[in-house]
N, C-alpha and C positions, 0 to 999 in steps of 0.2 A: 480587483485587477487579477486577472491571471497570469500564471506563472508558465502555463503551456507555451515548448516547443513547435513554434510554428511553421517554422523554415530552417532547411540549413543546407551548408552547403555541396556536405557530400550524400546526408540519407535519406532517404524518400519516406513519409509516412503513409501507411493507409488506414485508418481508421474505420471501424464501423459505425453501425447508429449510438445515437446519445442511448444511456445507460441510468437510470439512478440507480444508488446505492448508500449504505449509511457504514459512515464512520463516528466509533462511538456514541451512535444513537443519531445523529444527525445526519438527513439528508444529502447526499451530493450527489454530480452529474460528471459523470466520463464517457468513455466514447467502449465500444465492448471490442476486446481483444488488446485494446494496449494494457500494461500493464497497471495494477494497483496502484507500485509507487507512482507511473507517469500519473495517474489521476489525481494521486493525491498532492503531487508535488504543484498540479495544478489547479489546483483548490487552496496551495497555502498549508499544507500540512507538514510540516519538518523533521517530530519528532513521532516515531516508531514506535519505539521499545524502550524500558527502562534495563538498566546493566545489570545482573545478578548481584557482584559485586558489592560494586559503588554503588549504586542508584544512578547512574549517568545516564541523559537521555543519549539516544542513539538513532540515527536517519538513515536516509539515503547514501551509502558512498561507494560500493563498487559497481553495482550496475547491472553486471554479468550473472549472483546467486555462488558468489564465491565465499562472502565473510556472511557473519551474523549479524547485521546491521540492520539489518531490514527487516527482521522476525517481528510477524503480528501473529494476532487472531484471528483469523480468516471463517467464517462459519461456523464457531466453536472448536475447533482446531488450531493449535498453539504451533509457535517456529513454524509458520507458513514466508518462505522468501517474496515477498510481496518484488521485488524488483524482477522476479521474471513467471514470477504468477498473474496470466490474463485477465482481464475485470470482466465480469461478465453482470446480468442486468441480478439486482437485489439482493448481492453480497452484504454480509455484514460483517465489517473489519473493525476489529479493536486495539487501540494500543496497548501492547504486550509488557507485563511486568513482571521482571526477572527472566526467569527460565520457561517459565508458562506452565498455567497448571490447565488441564482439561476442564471447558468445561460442562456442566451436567445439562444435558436438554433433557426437557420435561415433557 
């Protein structure tokens, strides 16, 4: 079942064409131009990032690219704000643990 925003009542969405793309190694399907989170959020994906800290998992919650909530791995690039970074077709997003280390492409 998906979790995607279909309707509402004040914002209009446009969407582009369907997109795959892999998170953590597995396949999934968004639309290109909305964002990461909205994809993954509609795929069922919750957790993000792990907390430097605590180890606390960490989501979705400002929306905007204001707090660190949302920091993945986006193409081998770490603290990418996935809530206002566009999806585009063949991305590979990882969930991010701790602070994020780079990592090496070969």
């Amino acid at each position: 079942m998906s979790s995607r925003l279909e309707h509402h009542p004040i914002l209009t969405f446009q969407r582009g064409r369907k997109v795959k793309f892999y998170f953590d190694g597995k396949e999934l399907e968004g639309y290109e131009g909305e964002t990461i989170a909205a994809a993954l959020h509609a795929a069922g994906v919750k957790k993000y990032r792990t907390s430097a800290e605590l180890g606390r998992p960490r989501g979705f919650f400002c929306a905007i690219g204001k707090c660190s909530s949302c920091f993945m791995v986006v193409d081998g690039k770490p603290n990418v704000r996935v809530c206002v970074t566009p999806l585009r077709e063949g991305m590979r997003v990882q969930t991010q643990i701790g602070k994020g280390d780079l990592i090496e492409k070969n």
